[in-house]
C-alpha positions, 0 to 999 in steps of 0.5 A: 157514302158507301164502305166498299173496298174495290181491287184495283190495277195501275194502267195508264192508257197508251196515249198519255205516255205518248203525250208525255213523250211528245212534251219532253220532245217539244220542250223550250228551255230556259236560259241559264249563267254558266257554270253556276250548277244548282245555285240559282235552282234545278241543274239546267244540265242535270233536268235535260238529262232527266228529262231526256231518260223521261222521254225513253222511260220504261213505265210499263215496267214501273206499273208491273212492279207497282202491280205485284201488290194489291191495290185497292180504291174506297171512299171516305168522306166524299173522296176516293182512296187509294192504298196497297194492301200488302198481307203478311204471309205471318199470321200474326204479323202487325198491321201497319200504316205507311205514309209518305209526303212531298214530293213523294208517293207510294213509289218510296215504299216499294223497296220496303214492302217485301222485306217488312211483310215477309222478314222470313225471305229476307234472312230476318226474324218472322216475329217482326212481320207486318200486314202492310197498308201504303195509301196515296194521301188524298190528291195524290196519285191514284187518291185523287185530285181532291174535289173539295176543300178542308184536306189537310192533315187532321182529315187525312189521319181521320180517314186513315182511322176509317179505313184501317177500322173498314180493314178490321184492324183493331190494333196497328202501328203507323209510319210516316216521314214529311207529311206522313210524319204529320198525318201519323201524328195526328193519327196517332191522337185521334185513334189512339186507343188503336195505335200501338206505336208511331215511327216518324223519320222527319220528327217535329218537337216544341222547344224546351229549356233543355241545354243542347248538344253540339250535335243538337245545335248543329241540327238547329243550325242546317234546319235554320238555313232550310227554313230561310233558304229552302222553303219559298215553295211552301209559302208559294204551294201555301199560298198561290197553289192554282197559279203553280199548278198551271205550269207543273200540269201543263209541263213535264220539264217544269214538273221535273225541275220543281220536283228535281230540285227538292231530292238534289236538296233534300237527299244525302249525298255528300260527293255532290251527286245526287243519284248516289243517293236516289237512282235515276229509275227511282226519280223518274218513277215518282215523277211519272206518279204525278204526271200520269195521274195529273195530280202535282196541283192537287197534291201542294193544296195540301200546303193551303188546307194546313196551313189554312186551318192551322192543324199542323203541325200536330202540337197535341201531345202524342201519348203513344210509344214513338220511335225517332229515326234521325237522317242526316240528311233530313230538312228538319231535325229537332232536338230529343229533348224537343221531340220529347215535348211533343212525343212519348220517345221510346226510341231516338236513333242518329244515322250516319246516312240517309236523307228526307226520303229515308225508305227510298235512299237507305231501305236496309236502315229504315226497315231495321228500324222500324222493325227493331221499335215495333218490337218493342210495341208488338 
């Protein structure tokens, strides 16, 4: 194995894009009872509409956007890596680490980047500066497919250690929310002599005695709807993630209902419009990630390797400061007195908006936060 970093630049040759269009053209679709909008799943109206502005969709400015940062390919553990290496023009700035989930990629972070690196041109504080690393978790975008089996979250944070020491980093924070959150986690307890600090978005916790507020049982209550009438893909990407992945491959329409189903659900939006909270740009984005790199099968066999080998979610205690931003709109909200459980909380902050994808629906709330509980690690 070697430990070259290699430079790296976004291309998708001309002729997948025109593939891409011709499918979207061509696509048959489904039947639908009237008037029922997104009760049975994915918005008949709404796909054919996405799917219509996918078909006229400007990727080459999409990839000169991605482009305006380093990015970088290295191998750890038999697996190519993709990460944007986003250097601070502050000296002294931070190192940090953000991973983003499912059905995300690296395009949740675009947003955030210029301002976490370089606070100065944005009317903040240059103290709060970062050296910004935004990988492609492995089977991800540019980070795959996998080639083999045994990827789930442990080993993706243990890769995260390789690399950041391969960087020469010797002190950094980590951020993550979804699988990121997990990855960080981990991250945080197999290279804790070298994590300074952990910002999570979706937090996880292990159940106490604790009485629980209204809020709190409020929580509990939506994360118990999700759990029983939201969460069939994980069994499906858990269980049967082959047989998924021959029709999200195959079909950009189907990648788009999949996927298209989980911000409609998984953002905050409470006018009921989904792109108040995401844009149609922001969306279609993320989906080209997947198309283009023909990585949709390989990214949901990480629900089959973790759930497989039982390594999440991370019930090793996490001893480094951690802070908690909570988004109302998040699948998953656990308790603080359960987050304590599980993590050293330094800093557990409600919004009033903002859902699963937290850097992409409210960047100024996410970059505040994590800026204002990395001070306190620095």
């Amino acid at each position: 194995m070697t430990d070259a970093i290699h430079d790296f630049v976004i291309h998708v040759d001309d002729a997948v894009l025109d593939d891409l269009h011709a499918r979207l053209a061509a696509a048959r679709w489904p039947d639908e009872i009237a008037d029922q909008g997104w009760t049975y799943g994915s918005s008949l109206a709404y796909v054919r509409e996405l799917c219509e502005s996918w078909r006229t969709f400007d990727w080459r400015a999409q990839e000169a956007r991605f482009n305006r940062w380093p990015h970088h390919l290295t191998e750890i553990d038999g697996q190519r890596v993709h990460f944007i290496h986003a250097r601070s023009p502050e000296p002294d700035a931070l190192p940090l680490i953000l991973t983003h989930g499912w059905p995300g990629s690296v395009s949740e972070f675009l947003d955030v980047i210029d301002p976490l690196r370089d606070p100065r041109s944005h009317g903040g504080d240059p103290a709060d500066a970062f050296h910004l690393i935004v990988p492609s978790i492995p089977g991800y975008g540019w980070s795959g497919p996998t080639t083999t089996p045994g990827w789930d979250v442990r080993r993706v944070a243990e890769a995260w250690k390789v690399r950041m020491a391969r960087l020469g980093y010797d002190r950094y924070g980590a951020h993550g929310g979804d699988w990121g959150s997990m990855i960080s986690s981990q991250l945080a307890v197999v290279d804790v002599d070298h994590v300074a600090g952990l910002h999570v978005n979706m937090v996880l916790g292990i159940p106490g005695a604790d009485e629980l507020s209204a809020d709190e049982q409020a929580d509990m209550a939506s994360t118990g709807e999700f759990m029983n009438e939201g969460s069939a893909y994980q069994q499906i990407q858990g269980k049967n993630p082959q047989t998924l992945g021959y029709a999200l491959a195959d079909s950009p329409v189907g990648l788009a209902g999949w996927i298209g189903e989980k911000f409609h659900h998984w953002t905050h939006h409470p006018d009921g419009d989904l792109e108040t909270a995401v844009t149609r740009e922001q969306i279609l984005t993320n989906l080209s990630v997947y198309w283009v790199t023909n990585t949709i099968n390989s990214s949901v066999r990480l629900y089959f390797e973790s759930q497989k080998s039982g390594r999440f979610p991370p019930f090793d205690p996490v001893t480094v400061p951690t802070g908690c931003a909570i988004f109302p709109g998040e699948i998953v909200k656990m308790p603080e007195s359960w987050a304590r459980n599980l993590y050293n909380v330094t800093r557990f902050t409600r919004f009033d908006r903002g859902g699963h994808f937290a850097a992409l629906e409210e960047p100024d709330l996410f970059v505040d936060d994590v800026r204002a509980f990395f001070r306190t690690v620095r």
